[in-house]
C-alpha positions as CSV (number, residue, x, y, z in Angstrom):
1,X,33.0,37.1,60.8
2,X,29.9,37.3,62.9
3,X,27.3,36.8,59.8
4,X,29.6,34.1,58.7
5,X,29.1,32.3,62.5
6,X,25.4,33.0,62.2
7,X,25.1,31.4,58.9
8,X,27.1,28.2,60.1
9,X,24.9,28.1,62.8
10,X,22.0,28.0,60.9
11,X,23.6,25.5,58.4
12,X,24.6,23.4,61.7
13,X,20.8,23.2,63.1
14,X,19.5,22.0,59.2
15,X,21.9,19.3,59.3
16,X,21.2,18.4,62.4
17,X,17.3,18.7,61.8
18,X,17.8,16.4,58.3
19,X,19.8,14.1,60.2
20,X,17.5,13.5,62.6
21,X,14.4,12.7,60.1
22,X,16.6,10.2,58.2
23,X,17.7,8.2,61.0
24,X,15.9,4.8,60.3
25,X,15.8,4.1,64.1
26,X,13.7,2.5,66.1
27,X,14.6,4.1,69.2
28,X,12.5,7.4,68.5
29,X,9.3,5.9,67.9
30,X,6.3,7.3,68.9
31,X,3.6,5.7,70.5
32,X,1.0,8.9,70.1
33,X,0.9,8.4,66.2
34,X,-0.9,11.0,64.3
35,X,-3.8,11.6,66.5
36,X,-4.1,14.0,69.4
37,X,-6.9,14.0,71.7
38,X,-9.3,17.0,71.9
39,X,-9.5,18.4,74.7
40,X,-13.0,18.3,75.1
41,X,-16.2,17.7,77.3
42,X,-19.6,16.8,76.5
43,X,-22.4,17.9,78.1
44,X,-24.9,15.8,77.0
45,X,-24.8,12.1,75.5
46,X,-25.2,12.8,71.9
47,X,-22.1,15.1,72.2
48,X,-24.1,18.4,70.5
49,X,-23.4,20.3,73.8
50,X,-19.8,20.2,74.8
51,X,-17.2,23.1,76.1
52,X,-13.9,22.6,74.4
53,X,-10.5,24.3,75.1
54,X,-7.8,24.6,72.3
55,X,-3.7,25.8,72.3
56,X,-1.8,26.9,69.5
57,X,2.5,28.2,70.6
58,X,4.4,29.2,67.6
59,X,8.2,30.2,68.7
60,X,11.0,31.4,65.9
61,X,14.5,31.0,65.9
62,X,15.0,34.0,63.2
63,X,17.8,35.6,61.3
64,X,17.2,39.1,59.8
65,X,18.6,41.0,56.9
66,X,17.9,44.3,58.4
67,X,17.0,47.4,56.2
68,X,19.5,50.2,55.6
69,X,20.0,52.6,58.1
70,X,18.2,50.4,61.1
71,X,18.7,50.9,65.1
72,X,18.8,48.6,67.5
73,X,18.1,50.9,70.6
74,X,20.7,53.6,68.8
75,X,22.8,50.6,67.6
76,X,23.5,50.5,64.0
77,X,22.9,47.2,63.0
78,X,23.0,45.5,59.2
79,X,21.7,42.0,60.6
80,X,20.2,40.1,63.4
81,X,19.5,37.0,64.9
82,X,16.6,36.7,67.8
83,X,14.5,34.5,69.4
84,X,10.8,35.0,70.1
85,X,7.3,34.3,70.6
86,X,5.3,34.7,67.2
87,X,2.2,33.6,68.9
88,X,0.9,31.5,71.9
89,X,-3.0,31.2,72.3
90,X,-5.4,29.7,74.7
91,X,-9.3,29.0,73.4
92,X,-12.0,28.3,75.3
93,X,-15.5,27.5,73.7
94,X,-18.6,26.1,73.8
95,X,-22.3,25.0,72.6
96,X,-24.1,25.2,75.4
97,X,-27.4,24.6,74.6
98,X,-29.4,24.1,70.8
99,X,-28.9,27.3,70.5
100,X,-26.4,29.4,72.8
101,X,-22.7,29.7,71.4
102,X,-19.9,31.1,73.4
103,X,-16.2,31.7,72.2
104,X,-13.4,33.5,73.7
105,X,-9.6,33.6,72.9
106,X,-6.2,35.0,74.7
107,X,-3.2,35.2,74.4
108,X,0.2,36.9,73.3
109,X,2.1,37.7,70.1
110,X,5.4,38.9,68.9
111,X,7.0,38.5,71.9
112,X,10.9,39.4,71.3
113,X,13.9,40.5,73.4
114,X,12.5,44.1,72.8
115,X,9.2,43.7,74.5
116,X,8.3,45.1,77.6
117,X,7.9,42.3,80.6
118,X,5.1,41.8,82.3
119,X,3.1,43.0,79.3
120,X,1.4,41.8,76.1
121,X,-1.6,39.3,76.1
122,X,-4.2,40.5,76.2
123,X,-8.2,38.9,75.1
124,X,-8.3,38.4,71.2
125,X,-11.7,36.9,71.1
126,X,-15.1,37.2,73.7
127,X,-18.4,36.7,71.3
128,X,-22.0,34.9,72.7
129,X,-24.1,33.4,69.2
130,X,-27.3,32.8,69.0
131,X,-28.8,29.9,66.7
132,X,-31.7,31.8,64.9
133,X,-32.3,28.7,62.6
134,X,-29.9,26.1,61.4
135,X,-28.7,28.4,58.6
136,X,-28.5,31.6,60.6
137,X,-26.2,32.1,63.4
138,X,-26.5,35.5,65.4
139,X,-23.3,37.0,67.3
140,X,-22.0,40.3,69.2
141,X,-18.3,40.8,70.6
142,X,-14.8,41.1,69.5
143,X,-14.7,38.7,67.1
144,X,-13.0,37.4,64.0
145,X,-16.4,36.8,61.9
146,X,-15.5,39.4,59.7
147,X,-14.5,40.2,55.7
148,X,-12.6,40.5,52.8
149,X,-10.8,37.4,52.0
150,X,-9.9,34.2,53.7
151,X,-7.0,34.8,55.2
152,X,-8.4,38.1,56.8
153,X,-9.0,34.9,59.7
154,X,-6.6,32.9,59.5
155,X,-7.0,29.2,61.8
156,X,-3.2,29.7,63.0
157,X,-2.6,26.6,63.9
158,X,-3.0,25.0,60.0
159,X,-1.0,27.8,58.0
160,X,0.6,26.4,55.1
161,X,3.8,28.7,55.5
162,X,5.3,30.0,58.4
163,X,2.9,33.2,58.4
164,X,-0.4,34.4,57.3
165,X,-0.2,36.4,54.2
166,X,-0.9,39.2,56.2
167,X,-1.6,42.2,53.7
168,X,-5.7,40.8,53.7
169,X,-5.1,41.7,57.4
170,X,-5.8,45.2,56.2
171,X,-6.4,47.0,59.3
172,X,-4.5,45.3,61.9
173,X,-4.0,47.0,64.7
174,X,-5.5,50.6,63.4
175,X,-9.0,50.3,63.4
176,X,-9.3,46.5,65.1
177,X,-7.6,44.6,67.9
178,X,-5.1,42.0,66.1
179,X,-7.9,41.4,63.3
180,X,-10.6,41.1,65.5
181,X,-13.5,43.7,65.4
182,X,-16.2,44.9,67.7
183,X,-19.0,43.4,65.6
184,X,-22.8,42.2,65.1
185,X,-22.5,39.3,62.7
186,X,-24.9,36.6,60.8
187,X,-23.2,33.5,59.6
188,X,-24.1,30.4,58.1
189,X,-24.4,28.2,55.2
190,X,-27.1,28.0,52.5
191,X,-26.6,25.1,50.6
192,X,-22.7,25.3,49.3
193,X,-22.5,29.0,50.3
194,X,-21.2,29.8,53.3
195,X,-21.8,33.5,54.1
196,X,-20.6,35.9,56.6
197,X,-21.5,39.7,57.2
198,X,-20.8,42.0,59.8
199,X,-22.0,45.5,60.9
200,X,-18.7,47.0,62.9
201,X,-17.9,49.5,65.5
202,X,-14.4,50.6,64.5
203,X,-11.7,51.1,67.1
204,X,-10.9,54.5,67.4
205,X,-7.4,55.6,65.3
206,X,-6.5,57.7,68.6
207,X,-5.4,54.1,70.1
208,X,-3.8,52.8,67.0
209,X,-0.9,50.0,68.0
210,X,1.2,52.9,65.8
211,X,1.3,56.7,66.0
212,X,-0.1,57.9,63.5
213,X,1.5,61.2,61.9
214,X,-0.3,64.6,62.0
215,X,-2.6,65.0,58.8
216,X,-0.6,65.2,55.4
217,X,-0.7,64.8,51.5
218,X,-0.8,61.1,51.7
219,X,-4.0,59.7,53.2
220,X,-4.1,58.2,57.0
221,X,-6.8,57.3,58.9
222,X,-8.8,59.7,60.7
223,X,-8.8,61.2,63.9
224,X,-12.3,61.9,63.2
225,X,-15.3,59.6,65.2
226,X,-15.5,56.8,63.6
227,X,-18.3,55.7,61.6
228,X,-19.6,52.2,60.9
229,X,-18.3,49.7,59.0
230,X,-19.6,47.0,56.9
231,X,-17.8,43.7,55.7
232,X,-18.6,40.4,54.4
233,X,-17.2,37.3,53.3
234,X,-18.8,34.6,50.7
235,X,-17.4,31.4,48.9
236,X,-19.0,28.9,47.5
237,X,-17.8,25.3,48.1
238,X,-17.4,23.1,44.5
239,X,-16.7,20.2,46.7
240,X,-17.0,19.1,50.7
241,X,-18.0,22.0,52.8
242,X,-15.3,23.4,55.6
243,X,-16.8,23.9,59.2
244,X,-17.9,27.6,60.2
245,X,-18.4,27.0,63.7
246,X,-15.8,29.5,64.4
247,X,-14.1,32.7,61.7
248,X,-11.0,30.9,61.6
249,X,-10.4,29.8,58.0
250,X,-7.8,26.6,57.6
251,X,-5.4,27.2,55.8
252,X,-4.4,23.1,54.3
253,X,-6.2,20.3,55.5
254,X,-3.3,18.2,54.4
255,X,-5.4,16.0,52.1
256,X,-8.1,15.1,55.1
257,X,-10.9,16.7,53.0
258,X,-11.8,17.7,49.4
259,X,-11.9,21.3,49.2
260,X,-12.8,23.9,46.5
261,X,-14.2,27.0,46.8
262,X,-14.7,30.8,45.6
263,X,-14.9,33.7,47.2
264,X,-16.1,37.3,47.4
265,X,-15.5,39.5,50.2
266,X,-15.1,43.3,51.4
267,X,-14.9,46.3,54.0
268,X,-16.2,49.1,53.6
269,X,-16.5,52.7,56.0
270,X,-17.5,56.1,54.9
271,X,-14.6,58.9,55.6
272,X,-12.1,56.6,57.2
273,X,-9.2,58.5,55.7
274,X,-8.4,62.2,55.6
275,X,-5.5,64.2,53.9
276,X,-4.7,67.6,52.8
277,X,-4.9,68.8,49.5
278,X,-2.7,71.7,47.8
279,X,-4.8,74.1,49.1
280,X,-4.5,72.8,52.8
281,X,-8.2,72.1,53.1
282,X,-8.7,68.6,54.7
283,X,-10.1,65.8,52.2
284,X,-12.3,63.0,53.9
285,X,-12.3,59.7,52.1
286,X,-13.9,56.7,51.9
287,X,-12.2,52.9,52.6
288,X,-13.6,50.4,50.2
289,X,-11.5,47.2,49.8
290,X,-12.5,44.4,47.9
291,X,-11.2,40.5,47.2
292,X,-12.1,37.8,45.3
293,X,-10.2,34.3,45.9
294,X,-10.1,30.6,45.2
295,X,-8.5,27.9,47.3
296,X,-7.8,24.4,46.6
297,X,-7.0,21.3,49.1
298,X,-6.9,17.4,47.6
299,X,-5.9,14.1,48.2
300,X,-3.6,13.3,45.1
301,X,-2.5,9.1,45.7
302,X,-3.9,6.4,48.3
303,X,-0.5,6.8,50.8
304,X,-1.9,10.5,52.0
305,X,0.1,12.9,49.3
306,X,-1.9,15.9,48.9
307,X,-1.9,19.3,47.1
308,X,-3.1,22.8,48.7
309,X,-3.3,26.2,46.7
310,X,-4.4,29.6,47.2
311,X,-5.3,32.4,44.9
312,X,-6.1,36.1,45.4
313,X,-6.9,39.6,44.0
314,X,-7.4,42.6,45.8
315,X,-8.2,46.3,44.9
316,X,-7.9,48.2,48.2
317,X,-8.7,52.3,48.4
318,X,-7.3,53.5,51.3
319,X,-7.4,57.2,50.1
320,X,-4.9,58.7,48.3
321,X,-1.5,57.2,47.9
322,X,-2.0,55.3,51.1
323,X,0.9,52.8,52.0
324,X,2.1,50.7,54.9
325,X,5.1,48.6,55.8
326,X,4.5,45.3,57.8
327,X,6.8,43.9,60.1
328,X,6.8,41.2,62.1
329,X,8.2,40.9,65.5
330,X,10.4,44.0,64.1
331,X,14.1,43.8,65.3
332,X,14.6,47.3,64.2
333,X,13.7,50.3,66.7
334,X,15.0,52.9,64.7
335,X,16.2,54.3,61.4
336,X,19.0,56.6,60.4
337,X,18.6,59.7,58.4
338,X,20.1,57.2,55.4
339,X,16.6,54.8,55.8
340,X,14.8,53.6,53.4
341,X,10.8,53.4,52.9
342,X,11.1,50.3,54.1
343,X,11.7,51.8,57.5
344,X,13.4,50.0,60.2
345,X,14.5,46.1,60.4
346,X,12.7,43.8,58.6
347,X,9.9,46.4,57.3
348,X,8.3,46.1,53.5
349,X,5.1,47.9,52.1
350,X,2.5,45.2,51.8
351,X,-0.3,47.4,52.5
352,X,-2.0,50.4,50.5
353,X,-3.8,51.8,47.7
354,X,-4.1,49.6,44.8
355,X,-3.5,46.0,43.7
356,X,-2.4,42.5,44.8
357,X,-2.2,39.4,43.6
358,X,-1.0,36.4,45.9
359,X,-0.7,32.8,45.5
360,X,0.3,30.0,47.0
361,X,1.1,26.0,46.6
362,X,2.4,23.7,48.9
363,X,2.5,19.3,48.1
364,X,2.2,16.8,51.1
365,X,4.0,14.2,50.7
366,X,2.5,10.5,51.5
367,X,1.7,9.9,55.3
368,X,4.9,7.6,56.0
369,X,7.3,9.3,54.3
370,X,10.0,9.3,57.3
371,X,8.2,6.4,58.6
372,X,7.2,7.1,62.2
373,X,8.7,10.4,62.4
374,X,5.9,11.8,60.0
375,X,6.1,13.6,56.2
376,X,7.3,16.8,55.3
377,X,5.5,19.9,52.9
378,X,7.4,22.5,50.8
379,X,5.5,25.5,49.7
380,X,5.7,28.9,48.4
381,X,4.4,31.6,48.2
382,X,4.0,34.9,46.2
383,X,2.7,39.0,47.4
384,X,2.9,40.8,43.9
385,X,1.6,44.5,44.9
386,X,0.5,47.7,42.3
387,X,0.7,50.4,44.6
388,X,-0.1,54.0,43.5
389,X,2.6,55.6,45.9
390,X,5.6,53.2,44.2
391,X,7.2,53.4,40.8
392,X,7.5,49.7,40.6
393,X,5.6,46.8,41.8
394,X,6.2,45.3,44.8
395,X,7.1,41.8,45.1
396,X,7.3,39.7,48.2
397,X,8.7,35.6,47.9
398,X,8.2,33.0,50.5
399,X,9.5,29.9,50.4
400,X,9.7,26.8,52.7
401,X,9.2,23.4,54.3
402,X,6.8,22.1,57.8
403,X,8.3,18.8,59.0
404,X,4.5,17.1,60.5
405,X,5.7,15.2,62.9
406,X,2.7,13.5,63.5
407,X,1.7,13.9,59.3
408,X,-1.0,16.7,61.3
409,X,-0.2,20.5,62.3
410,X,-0.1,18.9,66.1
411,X,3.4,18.9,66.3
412,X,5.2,20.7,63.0
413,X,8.8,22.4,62.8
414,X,9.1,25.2,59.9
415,X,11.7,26.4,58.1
416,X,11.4,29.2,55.8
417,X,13.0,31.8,54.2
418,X,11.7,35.8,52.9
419,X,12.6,37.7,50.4
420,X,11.6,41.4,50.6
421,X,12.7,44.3,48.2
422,X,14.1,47.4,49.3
423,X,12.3,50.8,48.3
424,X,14.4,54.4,47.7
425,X,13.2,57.6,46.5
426,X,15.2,58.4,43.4
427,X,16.5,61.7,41.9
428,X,13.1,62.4,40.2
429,X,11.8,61.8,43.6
430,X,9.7,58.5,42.5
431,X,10.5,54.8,45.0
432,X,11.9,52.7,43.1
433,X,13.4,49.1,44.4
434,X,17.1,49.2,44.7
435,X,18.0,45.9,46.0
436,X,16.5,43.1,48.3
437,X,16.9,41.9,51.8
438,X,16.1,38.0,53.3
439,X,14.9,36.5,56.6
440,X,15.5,33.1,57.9
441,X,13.0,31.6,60.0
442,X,13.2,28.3,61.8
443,X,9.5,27.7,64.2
444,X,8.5,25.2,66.1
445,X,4.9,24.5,66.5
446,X,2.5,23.1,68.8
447,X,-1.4,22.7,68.4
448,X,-4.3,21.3,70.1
């Protein structure tokens, strides 16, 4: 009876949601219309010095098929429904002379009824840059200016879906701060490449945002003092070239600009990972992970209907049969002896040794298509994961639609929906996916 109430409830705020987008009324119209001012002052009267201040606040209304076996502080539970804070950010930056650059970033994420109070933001980003010339920009700090793949920096604000696809996140929270990384960095652009590199001082495992177990058979990251990183990120752009002032890669420009491009990237550390072998003896290993994607953003008709796509391949060594579940804003504290691999609540391996492929597609439709209450954009999305420590691929599905109420990522209620797959070891002691699990997410969004 409850899931049944949950689901009508759910069913109840669609309607509601549709109704109000089909109302041909003139009683809601909005004066703004689809621009919102920057919030923004120059410094000098051509406008090339300026300090600027952004805000991005994501909340969810979420349902959860929880994972077998999960606790809610020692209360079996088989679903959930919650309310939280996926993220809420405040920027402040600025170019303060030719050639001085300063950004900085705080905030809070995953903010649910089971965190602590009082707690939780914290700084994200604090970098000065320095323009060596006009194609070389120098930086230091905590910073996002780092590699892989384009989504390892992810503008928040102009995701396509709901989420990031977070998997090209790879070291979140272990060996960085949220993504960010103690760095020394050169960016720029060279013509149509646009390059970034980064030498990085890795955070020490010690203060990873999750225990990590004592040294096993299956490769972890070490205990040991760290050693320097190296990363890098290039693409080429086919077509109008994005701004790099800042890492934060857009993620659909809703048909604004003409975007291809094609990218390398990677991260690499000598002896990040350590396990033990058969004989006990403890096996240091290197991390190389590699990407190469392609991503896609036109204008398709006159009226504003546009098309963005994303494709992705990545080979990540970890170490031996390295795997991790991600889980956002996790309902689930604990798991029963009966768990899964999964872990607890809304847990699935997206992260380890081997392959993925991911794509993505989303359609914009023309500007006025609910006249002054904006256009709407389905997507989807696809994680499909070769992982050496799993019998079977891993496949992840992500589907959805972002009302723009402005036909911009200003204003922009989500709703999607996840499908994850369920992992359990079988009798000849290989996981193997038994069944499949969903998550309902309704977020409203807010971004200046």
């Amino acid at each position: 009876m409850k899931n049944k109430g949950l689901k009508a409830l759910y069913t109840l705020l669609v309607l509601l949601l549709v109704n109000q987008l089909t109302a041909q009324t003139n009683s809601w119209k909005d004066t703004t219309s689809y621009n919102v001012p920057e919030l923004k002052k120059t410094l000098n009267k051509s406008g090339s010095h300026y300090l600027k201040a952004t805000f991005v606040s994501q909340m969810w209304l979420r349902h959860s098929d929880l994972n077998p076996g999960t606790l809610i502080n020692n209360t079996a539970a088989n679903s959930y429904s919650d309310i939280g804070i996926r993220r809420i950010r405040f920027s402040a930056f600025g170019q303060l002379t030719d050639r001085l650059y300063f950004y900085t970033q705080f905030g809070q994420n995953n903010f649910n009824f089971l965190s602590k109070r009082y707690t939780g933001a914290f700084i994200h980003d604090a970098i000065t840059e320095y323009k060596l010339a006009p194609q070389v920009q120098l930086g230091l700090g905590l910073t996002g200016w780092s590699g892989l793949s384009r989504y390892a920096s992810p503008a928040v604000g102009s995701l396509l879906a709901i989420d990031a696809p977070l998997y090209q996140q790879a070291t979140n929270g272990f060996t960085d701060q949220f993504l960010r990384k103690l760095s020394f960095y050169a960016k720029g652009q060279l013509g149509k490449l646009d390059y970034r590199i980064a030498l990085t001082s890795p955070m020490t495992a010690q203060n990873s945002s999750t225990t990590l177990p004592a040294i096993g058979s299956d490769a972890n990251f070490s205990m040991d003092l760290p050693k320097l990183q190296t990363q890098g990120y290039l693409f080429w752009q086919f077509l109008e070239k994005e701004n790099n002032t800042n890492p934060y890669t857009v993620g659909s420009y809703l048909g604004k600009k003409k975007v291809f491009n094609i990218g390398v990237g990677w991260i690499q550390q000598n002896k990040a990972m350590w396990y033990k072998n058969n004989s006990g003896d403890t096996i240091r290993q290197n991390m190389l992970l590699l990407g190469v994607d392609a991503f896609l953003d036109l204008p398709i008709a006159k009226k504003g209907a546009a098309i963005t796509a994303y494709l992705a391949y990545n080979n990540y060594n970890f170490g031996k049969n390295y795997l991790r579940n991600g889980s956002v804003m996790n309902p689930g504290t604990g798991v029963t002896s009966s768990g899964t691999l999964n872990g607890a609540g809304v847990g699935a391996p997206i992260i380890g040794t081997g392959s993925t492929i991911f794509a993505q597609v989303g359609y914009k439709f023309k500007n006025d298509l609910l006249h002054e209450k904006g256009t709407l954009q389905p997507y989807c999305s696809t994680q499909l994961s070769f992982f050496d420590k799993l019998q079977q691929p891993m496949l992840m599905i992500d589907g959805g639609i972002n009302w723009l109420i402005h036909g911009n990522h200003a204003g922009k209620i989500s709703l999607g929906y996840q499908s994850r797959p369920i992992f359990e070891i079988n009798a000849n002691n290989e996981y193997v996916q038994t069944h499949r699990k969903g998550m309902t997410v309704l977020q409203y969004q807010i971004s200046l």
